[in-house]
Structures are given as C-alpha cells and as structure tokens.
VOBA-1610 file (N, C-alpha, C; in pm, whole numbers, padded with zeros to 5 digits, always signed):
BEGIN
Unk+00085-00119+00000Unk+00000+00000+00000Unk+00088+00123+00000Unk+00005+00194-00120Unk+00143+00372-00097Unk+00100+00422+00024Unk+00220+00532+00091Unk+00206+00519+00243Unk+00163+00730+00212Unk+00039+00753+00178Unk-00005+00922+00193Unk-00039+00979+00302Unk+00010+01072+00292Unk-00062+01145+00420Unk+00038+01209+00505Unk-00073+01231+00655Unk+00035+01254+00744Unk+00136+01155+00809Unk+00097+01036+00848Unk+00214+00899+00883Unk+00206+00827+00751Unk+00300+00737+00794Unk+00365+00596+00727Unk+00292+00476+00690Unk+00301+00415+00627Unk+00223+00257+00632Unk+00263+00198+00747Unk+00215+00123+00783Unk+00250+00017+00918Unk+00187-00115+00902Unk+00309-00222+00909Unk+00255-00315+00917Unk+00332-00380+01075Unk+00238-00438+01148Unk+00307-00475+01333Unk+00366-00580+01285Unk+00496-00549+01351Unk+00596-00680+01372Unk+00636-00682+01536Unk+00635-00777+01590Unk+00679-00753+01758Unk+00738-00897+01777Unk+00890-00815+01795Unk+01009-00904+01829Unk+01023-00912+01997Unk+00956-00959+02059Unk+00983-00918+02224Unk+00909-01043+02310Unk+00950-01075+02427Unk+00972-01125+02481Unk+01051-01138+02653Unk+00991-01077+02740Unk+01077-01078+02821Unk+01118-01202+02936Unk+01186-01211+02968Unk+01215-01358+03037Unk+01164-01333+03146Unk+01099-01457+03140Unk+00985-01512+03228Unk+00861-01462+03252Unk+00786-01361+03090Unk+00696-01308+03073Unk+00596-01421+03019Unk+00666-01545+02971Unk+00589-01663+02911Unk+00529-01632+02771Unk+00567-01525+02722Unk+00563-01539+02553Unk+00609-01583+02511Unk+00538-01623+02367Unk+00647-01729+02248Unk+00641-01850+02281Unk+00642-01885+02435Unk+00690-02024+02467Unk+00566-02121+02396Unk+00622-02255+02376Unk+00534-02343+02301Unk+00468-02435+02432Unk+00338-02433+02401Unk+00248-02472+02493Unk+00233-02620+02493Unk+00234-02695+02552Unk+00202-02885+02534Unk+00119-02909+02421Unk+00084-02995+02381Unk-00019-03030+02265Unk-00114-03065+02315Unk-00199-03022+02270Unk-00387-03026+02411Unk-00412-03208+02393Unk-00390-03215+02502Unk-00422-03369+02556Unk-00600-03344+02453Unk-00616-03490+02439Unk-00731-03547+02413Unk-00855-03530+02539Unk-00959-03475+02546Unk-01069-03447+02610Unk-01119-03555+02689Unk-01043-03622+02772Unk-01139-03731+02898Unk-01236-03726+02950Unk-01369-03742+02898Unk-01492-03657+03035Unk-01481-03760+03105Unk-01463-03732+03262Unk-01500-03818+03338Unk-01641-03861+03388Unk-01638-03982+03388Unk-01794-04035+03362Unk-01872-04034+03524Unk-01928-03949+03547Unk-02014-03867+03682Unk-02075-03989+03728Unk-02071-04068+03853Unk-02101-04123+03915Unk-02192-04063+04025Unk-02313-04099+04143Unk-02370-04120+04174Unk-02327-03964+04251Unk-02209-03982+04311Unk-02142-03881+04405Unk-02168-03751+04312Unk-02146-03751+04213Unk-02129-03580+04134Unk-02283-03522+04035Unk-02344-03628+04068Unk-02491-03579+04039Unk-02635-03628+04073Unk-02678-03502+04066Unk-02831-03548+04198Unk-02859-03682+04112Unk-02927-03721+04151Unk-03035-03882+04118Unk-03168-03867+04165Unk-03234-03966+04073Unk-03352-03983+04142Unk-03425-03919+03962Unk-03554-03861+03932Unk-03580-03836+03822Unk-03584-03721+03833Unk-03490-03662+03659Unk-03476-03550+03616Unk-03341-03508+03643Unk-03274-03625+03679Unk-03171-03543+03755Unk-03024-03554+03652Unk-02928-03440+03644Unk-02877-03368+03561Unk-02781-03453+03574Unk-02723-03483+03434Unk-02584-03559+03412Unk-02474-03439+03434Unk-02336-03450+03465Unk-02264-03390+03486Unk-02194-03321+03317Unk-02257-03230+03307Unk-02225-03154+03148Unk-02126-03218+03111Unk-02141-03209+02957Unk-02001-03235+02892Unk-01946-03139+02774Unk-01883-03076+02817Unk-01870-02958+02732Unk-01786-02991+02592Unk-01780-02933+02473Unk-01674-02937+02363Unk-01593-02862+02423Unk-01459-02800+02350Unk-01362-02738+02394Unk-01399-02601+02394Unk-01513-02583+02263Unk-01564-02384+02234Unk-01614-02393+02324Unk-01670-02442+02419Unk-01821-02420+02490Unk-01909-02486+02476Unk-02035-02466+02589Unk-02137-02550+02572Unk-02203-02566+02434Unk-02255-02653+02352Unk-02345-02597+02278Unk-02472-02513+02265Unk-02449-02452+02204Unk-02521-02311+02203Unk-02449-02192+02225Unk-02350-02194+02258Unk-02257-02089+02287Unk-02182-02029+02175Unk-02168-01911+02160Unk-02103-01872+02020Unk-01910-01911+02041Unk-01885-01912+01911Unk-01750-01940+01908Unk-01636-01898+01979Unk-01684-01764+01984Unk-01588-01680+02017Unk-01606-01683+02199Unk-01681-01757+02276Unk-01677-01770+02402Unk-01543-01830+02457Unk-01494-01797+02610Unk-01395-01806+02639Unk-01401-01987+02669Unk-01279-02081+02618Unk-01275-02219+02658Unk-01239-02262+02808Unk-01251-02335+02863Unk-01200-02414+02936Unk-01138-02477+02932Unk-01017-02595+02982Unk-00972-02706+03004Unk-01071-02824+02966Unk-01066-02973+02960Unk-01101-03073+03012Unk-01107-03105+03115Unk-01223-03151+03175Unk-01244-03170+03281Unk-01152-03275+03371Unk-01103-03356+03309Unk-01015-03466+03358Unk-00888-03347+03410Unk-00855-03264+03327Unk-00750-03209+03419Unk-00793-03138+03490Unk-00895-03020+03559Unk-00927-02980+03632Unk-00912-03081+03756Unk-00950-03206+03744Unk-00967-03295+03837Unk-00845-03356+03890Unk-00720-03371+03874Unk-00621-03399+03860Unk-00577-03311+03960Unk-00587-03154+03859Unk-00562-03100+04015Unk-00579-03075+04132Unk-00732-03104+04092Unk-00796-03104+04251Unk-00751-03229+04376Unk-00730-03358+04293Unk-00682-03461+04327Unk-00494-03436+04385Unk-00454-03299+04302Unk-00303-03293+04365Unk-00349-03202+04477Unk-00425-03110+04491Unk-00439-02998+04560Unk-00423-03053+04715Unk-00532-03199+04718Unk-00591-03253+04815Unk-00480-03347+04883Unk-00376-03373+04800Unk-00235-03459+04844Unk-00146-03340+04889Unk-00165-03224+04841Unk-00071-03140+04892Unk-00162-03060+05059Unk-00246-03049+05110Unk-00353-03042+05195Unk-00310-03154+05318Unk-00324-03288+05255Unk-00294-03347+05352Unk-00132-03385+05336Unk-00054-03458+05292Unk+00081-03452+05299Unk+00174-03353+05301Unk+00184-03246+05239Unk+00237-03097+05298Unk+00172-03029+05360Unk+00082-03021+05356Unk+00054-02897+05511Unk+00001-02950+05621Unk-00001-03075+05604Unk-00032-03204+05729Unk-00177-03095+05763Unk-00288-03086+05713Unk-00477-03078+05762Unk-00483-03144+05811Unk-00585-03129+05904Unk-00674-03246+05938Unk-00781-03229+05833Unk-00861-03341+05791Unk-01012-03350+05709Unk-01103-03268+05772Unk-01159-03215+05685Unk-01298-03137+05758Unk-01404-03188+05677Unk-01531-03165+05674Unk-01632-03202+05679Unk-01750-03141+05566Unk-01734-03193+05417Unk-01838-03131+05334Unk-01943-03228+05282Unk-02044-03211+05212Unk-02142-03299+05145Unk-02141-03243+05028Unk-01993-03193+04930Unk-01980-03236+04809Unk-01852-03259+04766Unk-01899-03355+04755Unk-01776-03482+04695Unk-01658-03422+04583Unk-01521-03413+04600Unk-01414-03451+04543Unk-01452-03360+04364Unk-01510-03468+04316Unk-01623-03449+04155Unk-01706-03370+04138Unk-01779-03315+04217Unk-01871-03251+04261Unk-01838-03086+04218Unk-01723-03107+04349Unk-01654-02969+04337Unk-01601-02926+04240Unk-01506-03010+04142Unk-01416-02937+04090Unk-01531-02953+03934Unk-01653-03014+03890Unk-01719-03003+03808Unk-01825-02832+03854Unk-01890-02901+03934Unk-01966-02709+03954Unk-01865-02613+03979Unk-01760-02599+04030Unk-01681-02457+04031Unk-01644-02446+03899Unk-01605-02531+03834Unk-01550-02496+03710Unk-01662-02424+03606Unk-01775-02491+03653Unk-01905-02453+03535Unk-01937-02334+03592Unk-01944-02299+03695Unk-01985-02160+03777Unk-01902-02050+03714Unk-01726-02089+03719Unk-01647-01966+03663Unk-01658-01952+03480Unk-01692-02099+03410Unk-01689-02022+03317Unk-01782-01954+03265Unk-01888-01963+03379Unk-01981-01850+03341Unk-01959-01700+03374Unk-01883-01699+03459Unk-01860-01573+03502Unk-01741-01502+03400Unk-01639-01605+03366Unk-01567-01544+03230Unk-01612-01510+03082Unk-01738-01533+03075Unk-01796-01492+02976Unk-01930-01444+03028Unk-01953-01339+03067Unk-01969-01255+03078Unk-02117-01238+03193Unk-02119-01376+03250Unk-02248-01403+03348Unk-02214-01311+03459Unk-02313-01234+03547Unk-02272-01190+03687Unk-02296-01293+03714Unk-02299-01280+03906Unk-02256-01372+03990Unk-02404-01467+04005Unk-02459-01388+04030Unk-02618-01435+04043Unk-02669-01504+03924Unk-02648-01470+03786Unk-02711-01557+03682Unk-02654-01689+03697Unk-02492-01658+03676Unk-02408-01815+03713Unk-02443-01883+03767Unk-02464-01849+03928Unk-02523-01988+04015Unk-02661-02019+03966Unk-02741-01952+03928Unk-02870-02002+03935Unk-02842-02091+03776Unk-02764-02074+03669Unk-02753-02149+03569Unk-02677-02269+03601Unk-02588-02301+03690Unk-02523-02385+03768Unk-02599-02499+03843Unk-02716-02403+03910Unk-02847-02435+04023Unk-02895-02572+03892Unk-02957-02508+03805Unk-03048-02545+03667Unk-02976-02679+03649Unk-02880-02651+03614Unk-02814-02818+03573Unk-02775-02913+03638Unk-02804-02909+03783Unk-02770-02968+03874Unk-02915-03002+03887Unk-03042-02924+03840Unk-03151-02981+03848Unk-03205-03027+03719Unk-03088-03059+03651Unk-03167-03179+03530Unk-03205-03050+03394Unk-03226-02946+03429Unk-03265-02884+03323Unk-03169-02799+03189Unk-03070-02889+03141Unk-02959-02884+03069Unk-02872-02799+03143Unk-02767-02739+02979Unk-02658-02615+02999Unk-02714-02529+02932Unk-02742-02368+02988Unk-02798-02309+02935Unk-02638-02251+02873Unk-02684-02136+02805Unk-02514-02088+02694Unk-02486-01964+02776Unk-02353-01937+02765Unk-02312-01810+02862Unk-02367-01695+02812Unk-02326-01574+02835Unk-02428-01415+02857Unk-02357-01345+02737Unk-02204-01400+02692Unk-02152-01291+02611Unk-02048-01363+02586Unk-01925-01289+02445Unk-01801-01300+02450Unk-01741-01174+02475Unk-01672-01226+02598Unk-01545-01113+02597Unk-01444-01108+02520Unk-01412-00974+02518Unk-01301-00906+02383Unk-01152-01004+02438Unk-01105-01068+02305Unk-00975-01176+02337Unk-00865-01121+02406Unk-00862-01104+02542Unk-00729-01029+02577Unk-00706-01114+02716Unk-00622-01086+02782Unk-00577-01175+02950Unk-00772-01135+03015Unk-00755-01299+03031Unk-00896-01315+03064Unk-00899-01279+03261Unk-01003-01188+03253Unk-00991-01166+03388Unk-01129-01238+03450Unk-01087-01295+03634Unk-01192-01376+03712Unk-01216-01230+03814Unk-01367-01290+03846Unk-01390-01230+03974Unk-01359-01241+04072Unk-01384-01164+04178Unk-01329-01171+04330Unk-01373-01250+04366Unk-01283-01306+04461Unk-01266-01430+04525Unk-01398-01435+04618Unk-01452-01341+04690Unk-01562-01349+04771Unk-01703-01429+04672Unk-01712-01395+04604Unk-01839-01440+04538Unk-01817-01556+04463Unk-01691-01653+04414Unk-01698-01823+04393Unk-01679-01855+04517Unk-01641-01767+04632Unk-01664-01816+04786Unk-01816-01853+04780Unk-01971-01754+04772Unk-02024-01732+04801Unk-02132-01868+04704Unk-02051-01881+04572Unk-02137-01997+04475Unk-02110-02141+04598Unk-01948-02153+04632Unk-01952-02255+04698Unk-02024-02327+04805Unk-02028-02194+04839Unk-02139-02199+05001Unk-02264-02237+04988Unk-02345-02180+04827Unk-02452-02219+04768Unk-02437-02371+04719Unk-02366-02430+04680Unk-02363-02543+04605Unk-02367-02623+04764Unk-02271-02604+04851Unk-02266-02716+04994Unk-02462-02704+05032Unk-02483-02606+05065Unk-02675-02609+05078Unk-02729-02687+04991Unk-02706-02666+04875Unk-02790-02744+04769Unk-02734-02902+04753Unk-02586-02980+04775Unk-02597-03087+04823Unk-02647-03139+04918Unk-02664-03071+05099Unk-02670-03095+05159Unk-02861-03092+05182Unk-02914-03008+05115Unk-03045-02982+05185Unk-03118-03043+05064Unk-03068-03008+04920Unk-03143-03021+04826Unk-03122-03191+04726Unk-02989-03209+04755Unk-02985-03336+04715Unk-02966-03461+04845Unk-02970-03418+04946Unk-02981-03483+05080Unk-02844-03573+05059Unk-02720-03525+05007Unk-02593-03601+05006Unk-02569-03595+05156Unk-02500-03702+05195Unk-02415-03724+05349Unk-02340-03680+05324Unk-02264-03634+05454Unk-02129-03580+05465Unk-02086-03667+05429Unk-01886-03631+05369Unk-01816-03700+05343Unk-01650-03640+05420Unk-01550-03613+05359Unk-01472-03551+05441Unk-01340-03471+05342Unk-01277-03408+05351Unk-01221-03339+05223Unk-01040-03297+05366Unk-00903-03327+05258Unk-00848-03227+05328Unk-00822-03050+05311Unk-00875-03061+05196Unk-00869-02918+05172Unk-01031-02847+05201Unk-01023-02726+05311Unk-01180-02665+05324Unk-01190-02603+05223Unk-01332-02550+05258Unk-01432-02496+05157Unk-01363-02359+05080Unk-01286-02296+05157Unk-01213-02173+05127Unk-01064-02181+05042Unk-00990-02279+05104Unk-00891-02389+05003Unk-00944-02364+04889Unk-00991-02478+04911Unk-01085-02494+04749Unk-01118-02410+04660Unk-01255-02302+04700Unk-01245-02231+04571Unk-01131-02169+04565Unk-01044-02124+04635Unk-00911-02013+04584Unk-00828-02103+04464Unk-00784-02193+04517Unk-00669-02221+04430Unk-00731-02336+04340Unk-00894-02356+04301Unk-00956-02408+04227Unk-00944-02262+04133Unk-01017-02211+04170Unk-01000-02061+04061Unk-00840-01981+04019Unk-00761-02022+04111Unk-00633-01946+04017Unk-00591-02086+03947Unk-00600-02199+03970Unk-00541-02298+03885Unk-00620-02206+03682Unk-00761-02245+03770Unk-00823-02220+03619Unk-00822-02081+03562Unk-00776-01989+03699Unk-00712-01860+03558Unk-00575-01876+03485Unk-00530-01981+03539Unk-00400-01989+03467Unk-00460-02056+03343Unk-00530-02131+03317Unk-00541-02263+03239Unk-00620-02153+03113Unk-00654-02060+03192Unk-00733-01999+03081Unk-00706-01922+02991Unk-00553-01848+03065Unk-00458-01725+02994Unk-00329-01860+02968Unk-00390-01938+02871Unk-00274-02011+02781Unk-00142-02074+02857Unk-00151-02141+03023Unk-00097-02201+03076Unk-00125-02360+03076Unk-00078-02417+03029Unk-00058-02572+03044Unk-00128-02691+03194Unk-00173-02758+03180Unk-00210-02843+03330Unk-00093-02850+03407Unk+00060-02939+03338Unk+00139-02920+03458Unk+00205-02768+03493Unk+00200-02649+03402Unk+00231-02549+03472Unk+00160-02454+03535Unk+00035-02494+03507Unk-00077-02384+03586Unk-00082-02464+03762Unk-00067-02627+03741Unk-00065-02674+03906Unk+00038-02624+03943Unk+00179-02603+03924Unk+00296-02590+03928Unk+00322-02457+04014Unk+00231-02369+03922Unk+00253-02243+03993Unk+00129-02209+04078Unk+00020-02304+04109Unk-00065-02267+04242Unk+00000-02328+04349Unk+00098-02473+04334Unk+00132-02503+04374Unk+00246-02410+04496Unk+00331-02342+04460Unk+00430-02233+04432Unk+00343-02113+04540Unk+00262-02127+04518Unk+00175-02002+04611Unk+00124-02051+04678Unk+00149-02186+04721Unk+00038-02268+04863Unk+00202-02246+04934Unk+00316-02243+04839Unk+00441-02295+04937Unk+00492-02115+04936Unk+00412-02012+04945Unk+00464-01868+04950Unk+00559-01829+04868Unk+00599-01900+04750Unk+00640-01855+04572Unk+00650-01690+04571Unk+00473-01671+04594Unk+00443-01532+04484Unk+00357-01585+04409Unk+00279-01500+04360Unk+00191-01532+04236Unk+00257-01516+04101Unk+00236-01618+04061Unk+00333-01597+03902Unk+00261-01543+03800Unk+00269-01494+03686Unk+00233-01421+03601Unk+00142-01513+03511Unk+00077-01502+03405Unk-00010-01607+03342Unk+00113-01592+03218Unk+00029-01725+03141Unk+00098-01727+03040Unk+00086-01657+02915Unk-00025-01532+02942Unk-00019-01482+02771Unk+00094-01397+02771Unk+00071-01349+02631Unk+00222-01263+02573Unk+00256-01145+02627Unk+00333-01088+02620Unk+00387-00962+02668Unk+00288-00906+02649Unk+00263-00857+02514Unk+00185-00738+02494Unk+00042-00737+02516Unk+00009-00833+02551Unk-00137-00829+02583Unk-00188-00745+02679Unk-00278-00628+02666Unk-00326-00570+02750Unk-00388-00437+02697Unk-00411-00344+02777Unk-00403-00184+02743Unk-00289-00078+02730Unk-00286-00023+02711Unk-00130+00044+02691Unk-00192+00208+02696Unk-00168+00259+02781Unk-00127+00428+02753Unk-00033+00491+02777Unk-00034+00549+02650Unk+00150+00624+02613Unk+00130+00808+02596Unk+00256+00831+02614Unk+00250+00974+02618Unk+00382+01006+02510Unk+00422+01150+02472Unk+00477+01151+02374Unk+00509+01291+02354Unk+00576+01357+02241Unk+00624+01495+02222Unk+00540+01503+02071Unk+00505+01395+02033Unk+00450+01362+01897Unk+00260+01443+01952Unk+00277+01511+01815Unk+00118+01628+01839Unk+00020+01548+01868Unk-00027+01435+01812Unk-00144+01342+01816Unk-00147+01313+01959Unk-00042+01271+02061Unk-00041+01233+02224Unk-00132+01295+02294Unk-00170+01205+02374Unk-00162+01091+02437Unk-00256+00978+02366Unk-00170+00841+02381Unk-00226+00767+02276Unk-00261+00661+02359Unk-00323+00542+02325Unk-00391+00421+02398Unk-00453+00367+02309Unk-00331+00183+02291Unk-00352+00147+02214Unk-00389-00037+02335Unk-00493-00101+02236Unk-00555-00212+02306Unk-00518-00287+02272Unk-00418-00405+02277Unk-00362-00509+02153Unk-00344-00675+02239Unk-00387-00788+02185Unk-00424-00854+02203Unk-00326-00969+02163Unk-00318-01123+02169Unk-00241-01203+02064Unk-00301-01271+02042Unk-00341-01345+01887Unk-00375-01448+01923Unk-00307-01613+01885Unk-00264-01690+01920Unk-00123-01771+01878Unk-00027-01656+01861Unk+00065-01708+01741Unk+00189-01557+01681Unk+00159-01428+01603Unk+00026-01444+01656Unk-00047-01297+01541Unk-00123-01205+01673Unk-00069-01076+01642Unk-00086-00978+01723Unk-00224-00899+01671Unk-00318-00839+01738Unk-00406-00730+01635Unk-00424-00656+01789Unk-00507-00538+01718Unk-00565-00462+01843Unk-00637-00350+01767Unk-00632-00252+01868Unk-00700-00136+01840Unk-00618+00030+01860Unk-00576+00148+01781Unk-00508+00241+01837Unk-00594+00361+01838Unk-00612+00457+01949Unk-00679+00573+01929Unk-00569+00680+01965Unk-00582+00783+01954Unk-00483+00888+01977Unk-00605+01034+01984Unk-00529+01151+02032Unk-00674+01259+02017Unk-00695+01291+01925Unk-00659+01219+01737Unk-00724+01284+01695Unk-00727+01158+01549Unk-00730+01010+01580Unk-00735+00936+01508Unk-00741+00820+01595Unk-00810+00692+01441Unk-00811+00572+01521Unk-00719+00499+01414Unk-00696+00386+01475Unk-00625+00291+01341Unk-00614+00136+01436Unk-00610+00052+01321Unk-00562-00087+01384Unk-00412-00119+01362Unk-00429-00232+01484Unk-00247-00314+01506Unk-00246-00426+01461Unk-00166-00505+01379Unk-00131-00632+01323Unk-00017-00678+01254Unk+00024-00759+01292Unk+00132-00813+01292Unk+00183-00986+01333Unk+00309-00964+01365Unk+00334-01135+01428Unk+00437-01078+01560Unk+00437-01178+01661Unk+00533-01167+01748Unk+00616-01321+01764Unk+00737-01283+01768Unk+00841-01379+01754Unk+00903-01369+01870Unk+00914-01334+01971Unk+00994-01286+02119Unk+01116-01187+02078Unk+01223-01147+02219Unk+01275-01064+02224Unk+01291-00942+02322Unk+01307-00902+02286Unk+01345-00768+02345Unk+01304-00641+02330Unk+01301-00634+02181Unk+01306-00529+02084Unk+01163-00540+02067Unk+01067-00412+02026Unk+00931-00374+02015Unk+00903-00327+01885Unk+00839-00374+01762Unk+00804-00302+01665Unk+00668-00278+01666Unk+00581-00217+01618Unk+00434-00182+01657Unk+00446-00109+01543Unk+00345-00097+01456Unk+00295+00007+01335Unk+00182-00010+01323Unk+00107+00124+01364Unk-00038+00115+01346Unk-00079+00165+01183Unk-00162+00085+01134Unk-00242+00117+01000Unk-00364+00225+00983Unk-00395+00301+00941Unk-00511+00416+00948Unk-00563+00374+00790Unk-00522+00320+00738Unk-00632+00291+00600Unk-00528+00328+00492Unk-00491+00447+00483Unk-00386+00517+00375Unk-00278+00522+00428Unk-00263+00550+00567Unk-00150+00619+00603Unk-00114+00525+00777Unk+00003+00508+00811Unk+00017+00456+00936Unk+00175+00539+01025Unk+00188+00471+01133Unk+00305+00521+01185Unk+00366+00387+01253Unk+00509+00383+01266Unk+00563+00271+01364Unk+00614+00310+01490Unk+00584+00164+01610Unk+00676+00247+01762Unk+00757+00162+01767Unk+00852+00208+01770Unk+00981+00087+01751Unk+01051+00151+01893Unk+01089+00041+01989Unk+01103+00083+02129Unk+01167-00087+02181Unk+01191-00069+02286Unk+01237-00142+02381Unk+01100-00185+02530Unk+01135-00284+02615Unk+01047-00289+02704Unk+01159-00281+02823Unk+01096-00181+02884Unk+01152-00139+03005Unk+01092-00148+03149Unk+01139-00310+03201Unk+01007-00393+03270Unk+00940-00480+03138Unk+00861-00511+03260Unk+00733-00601+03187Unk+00608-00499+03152Unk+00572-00410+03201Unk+00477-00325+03172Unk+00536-00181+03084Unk+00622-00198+03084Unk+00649-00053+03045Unk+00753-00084+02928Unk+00729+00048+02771Unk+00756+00021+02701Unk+00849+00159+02630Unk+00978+00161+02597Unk+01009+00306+02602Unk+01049+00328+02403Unk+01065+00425+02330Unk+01122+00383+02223Unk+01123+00555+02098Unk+01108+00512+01997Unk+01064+00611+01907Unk+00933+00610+01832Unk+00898+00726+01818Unk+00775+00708+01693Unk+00817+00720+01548Unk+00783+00667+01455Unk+00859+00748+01313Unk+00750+00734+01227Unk+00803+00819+01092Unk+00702+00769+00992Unk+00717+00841+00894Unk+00744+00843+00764Unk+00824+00884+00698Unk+00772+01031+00650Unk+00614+01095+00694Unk+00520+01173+00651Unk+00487+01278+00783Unk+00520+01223+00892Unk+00482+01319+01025Unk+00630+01369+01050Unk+00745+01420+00994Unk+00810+01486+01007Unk+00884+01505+01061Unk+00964+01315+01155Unk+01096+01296+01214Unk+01041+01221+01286Unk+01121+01183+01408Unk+01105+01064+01474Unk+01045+01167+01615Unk+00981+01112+01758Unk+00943+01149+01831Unk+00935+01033+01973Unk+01000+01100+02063Unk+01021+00983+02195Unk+00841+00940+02212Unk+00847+00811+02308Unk+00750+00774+02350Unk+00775+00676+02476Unk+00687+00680+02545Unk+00662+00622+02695Unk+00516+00517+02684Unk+00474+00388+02709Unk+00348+00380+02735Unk+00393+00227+02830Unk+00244+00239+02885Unk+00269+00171+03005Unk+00134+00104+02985Unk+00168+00015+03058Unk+00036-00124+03051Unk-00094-00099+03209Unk-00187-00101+03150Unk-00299-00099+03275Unk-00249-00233+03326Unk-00314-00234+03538Unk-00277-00340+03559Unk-00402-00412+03541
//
C-alpha cells in the first residue's frame, strides 16, 4: 500500500519477549478431552436429575465461538486430586467435613467460573449452575469477551457460589457428609487461580505448578499470555499524544486497536519474542511505527517514526494493571 498522508504505512511486527513473561513459549499439545464419567457422588439422582455436562472445547453448545474455553475436565480434576495430596501430605490438615464430593466440586466450580468469564454476573451463574444440577440442561453463557488476559472475579463471590452449592448438596440433594483435606475456602481459591492460569494459555502441569508455588509462598506468578497483551497508555512529544492502544495475541499474530486525540487505526502483525518492540499502526492510507524497547514487563520506552509526520518522536506507554 502507498504510504499518503500525514504517517507511514504500518505493518506490526513484535520481536519481544521478556524472560519469564511466558511469551512465544510453546504450549504442550492439548491432551485429548477425557470426560469423566459422573457417578452417583457428582450428580443429583432420582428423576430429572442432571448428568454432569459435557462440554466441547468452544463451549457448551449453544454458545457462540468466540466464548472463552475451558480445560477438560479430567485435568481440572487432577488438580484437585493434587491440591488434596498437597492439603494433607504438605501442610499435614486435618479433614474437615463437606457434602460435596471430590467431583462434585471441581465439576460445579468450574461450570460456575466459566460463566462468570464470559460474561455471566454472579447471580445468573449460580442459578444457571443451580439449573443443571436440576436436570434442566446447559444453558449458553451471557456474552463473549473481547480476546485479551482473561480476567476472574473476586474471590468473595466463587466463595459465596460454593457456600450455595454445599446447601444445595446438603439440603437439596440430601448427600451425606463425606470428608475433604482441603476446606471450603482452600478450594475455591486455588480451584480458581489454577483455572485462571489454564485460561490465559498455561498448560495443566504449569498452571498446578505455579498454584502449587503459592500454597508454598512462591508469589503469584504471572499467566501465560504474551507480553503485549493488554491496554497500553502512552505519552509523547508527537502532536497526536496521548495515545492508547488495546492489543491482544492471538497464537503468533498480534491485532488490536489504536486511538490517539485525533485518530483511530488498527495493530497487526506477528510476534516472535525478544526484546526489541516493533508496533505500526495502520489508518487505511496512512500509518506510523513504535519501535522501542520494554523497560520492565509493563512498560515500554522507544521512538515514533514515519516517513510523513516529520521525524522521529520519543515515547513512553505503560500497561494498565
């Protein structure tokens, strides 16, 4: 494309990578889908009563494509099964006392959050959660969220589903106690950061790995999407500043969105790791490139250029947290 106007053509190239930002890195090859087959313990009985979903990898059916995935359930379970060896053999628990089973748990929390990652509040979730536990299918989530580091809700309210689900075994499906080493509060926490890892493109053994890591006071480790994933606002000596650009990955292909005060344009490209930052936003006729360095993990320092806006110009932008 001829490059008119006031900027440059741009096409995004992003060479970057910072160590131990978990870009670039090549992810396992997605195990084959195990549903584990729901026994007596992980769903009500009696008539009408709801088989333990089985999801495809997009989502329930009925759900549009673009809804956020889940794991397989077999690995969710796995970890719950390590969670519960690390509960009782490292932190030496004693068992405490729930009426939902092992299966139970790590099938409804999981169905609860991925409603809430696509775009259910808290209240529709459980009661769509409630529904299938009473036989009356999977209903489809509320929305797709825009492809970027998938964010969970506060921890108080999959506290608050859990607390709902122990009533509804206990009162509504009249399950007996059984005995768990990890409590009710255990549970959903590091049931839900396992599965925000699993969700921002972390692997089964490295998403246990690093909840693991934070039961033993690690730190919380970073997820696995790419560097650049996020929001970005930058500042500049360049007239158009202050700019804020939205950019996303998806595999090795970068896109997003750029606004500035007095234009919009899109980002696309590939990212290969590194160091080094290329970014060129496209406006239709005319584009500009930010060719920069990352200084940190959030912060990005460099030049603007473009062969039509009239020299090069510093720039600063920094990532929302």
């Amino acid at each position: 494309m001829a490059c008119l106007g006031r900027r440059s053509c741009a096409v995004v190239a992003v060479i970057t990578c910072m160590a131990g930002a978990a870009c670039g890195r090549e992810e396992p090859a997605a195990t084959t889908p195990v549903q584990l087959v729901a026994g007596p313990s992980a769903m009500p009985s009696g008539p009408g009563a709801a088989a333990v979903p089985r999801l495809p990898a997009a989502g329930a059916a009925g759900d549009a494509s673009g809804v956020i995935a889940f794991p397989p359930r077999n690995e969710p379970f796995a970890f719950r099964e390590e969670l519960e060896r690390k509960y009782r053999d490292g932190l030496r628990r004693s068992p405490s006392s729930t009426h939902v089973d092992l299966e139970g748990d790590i099938v409804w929390t999981q169905e609860y959050l991925r409603y809430r990652v696509n775009e259910c509040s808290h209240d529709v979730a459980v009661q769509r959660v409630l529904a299938q536990i009473d036989g009356q299918g999977i209903l489809p989530v509320c929305g797709n969220p825009p492809p970027r580091m998938v964010p969970f809700p506060p921890r108080n309210e999959p506290y608050a589903f859990r607390q709902e689900l122990e009533r509804t075994y206990r009162d509504g499906l009249r399950r007996n106690a059984t005995s768990s080493y990890v409590d009710i509060e255990g549970s959903i926490v590091w049931t839900q950061e396992y599965l925000r890892y699993r969700v921002n493109r972390c692997g089964h053994a490295e998403a246990t790995q690093k909840v693991l890591d934070q039961i033993d006071g690690k730190g919380i480790a970073p997820v696995c999407t790419d560097a650049l994933t996020g929001i970005w606002d930058g500042t500049s000596n360049y007239w158009n500043a202050p700019f804020t650009m939205d950019i996303w990955m998806n595999g090795a292909t970068i896109a997003g969105t750029y606004r500035d005060r007095y234009d919009t344009g899109y980002i696309h490209g590939t990212y290969a790791g590194g160091a080094a930052v290329l970014i060129l936003v496209n406006f239709g006729d005319t584009g500009i490139a930010f060719d920069g360095q990352f200084d940190g993990t959030g912060k990005i320092r460099g030049m603007i250029r473009g062969g039509v806006i009239g020299g090069s110009y510093p720039f600063v932008m920094t990532r929302r947290p």
